[in-house]
C-alpha positions, 0 to 999 in steps of 0.5 A: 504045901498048902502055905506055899500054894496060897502064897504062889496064888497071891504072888500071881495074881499080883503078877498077871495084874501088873502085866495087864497094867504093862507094869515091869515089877510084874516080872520079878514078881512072877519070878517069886511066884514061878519058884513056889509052884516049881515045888508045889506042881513037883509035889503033885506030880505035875512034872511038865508045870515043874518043867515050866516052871523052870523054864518061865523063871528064865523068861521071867528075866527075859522079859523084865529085860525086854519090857524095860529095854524094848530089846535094845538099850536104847530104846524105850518101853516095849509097845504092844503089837500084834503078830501077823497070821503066819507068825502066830501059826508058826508058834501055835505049831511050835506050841503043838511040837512041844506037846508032842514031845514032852507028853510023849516023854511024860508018858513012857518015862514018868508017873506022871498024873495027866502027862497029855494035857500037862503037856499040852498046856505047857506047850503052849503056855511057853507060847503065851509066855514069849509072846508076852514077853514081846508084848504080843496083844494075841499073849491073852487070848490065847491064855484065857484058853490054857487058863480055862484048861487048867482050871480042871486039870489043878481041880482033877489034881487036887489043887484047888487053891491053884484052880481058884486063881487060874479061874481068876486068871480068865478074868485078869486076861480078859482085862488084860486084852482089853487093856492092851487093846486100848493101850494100841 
């Protein structure tokens, strides 16, 4: 497992890079990087990550389409925007509903390992994930958050590798912030 992680980290590093560089390659390679830590985070028994992870292979498709497409053939690349106070509430408490949900699940059904917090960063980062997608200038903000988080929940799991990039991952999203800021 310990090759995969590494290779998973690499990849996503590249990944939220090109992101932050508004770069389209940043969607199939978070696609290679998301497949990898499927089987890393089910190894752990970090069974919402897995989830996510299958679900982010999804939006990985779906962004590429819309960063290309801006959602329409023909239109050009997607601009950045940014969400108004109600729809980022209406999210935040979609992102709060699927906690609710899936940790409740994890938690009678499963051995999961920390079923709450697993959920609630899953929740969450599909947020962060639509709204990156939609290039949402909240998207990074909000990640630099989840990624605090989950540098102690890979860390309390034994993923030390995984919690040295999510580490590196606030770094990447402040840059990410202030390169989309700019990009307004």
């Amino acid at each position: 497992m310990f090759w995969i992680e590494n290779l998973a980290a690499v990849l996503g590093v590249l990944s939220v890079w090109l992101m932050a560089r508004q770069k389209p390659l940043a969607w199939p390679v978070g696609f290679a990087m998301v497949v990898l830590y499927a089987v890393v985070f089910f190894e752990a028994r970090l069974y919402s990550e897995t989830l996510l992870q299958a679900v982010y292979a999804v939006l990985q498709a779906y962004g590429w389409w819309r960063w290309l497409r801006g959602g329409n053939a023909a239109h050009g690349a997607l601009p950045v925007t940014t969400l108004r106070t109600p729809l980022v509430l209406r999210d935040l408490g979609i992102g709060l509903v699927l906690t609710a949900a899936l940790g409740a699940f994890m938690h009678l059904k499963t051995n999961a390992q920390m079923p709450w917090l697993d959920a609630a960063l899953t929740g969450f980062s599909l947020v962060g994930q639509y709204w990156m997608a939609n290039k949402r200038l909240q998207c990074w903000p909000l990640w630099i958050v989840l990624d605090v988080a989950y540098v102690g929940m890979f860390w309390a799991a034994g993923l030390m590798t995984t919690a040295l990039l999510y580490a590196g991952f606030v770094g990447l999203a402040l840059y990410g912030w202030r390169q989309w800021r700019a990009a307004r």
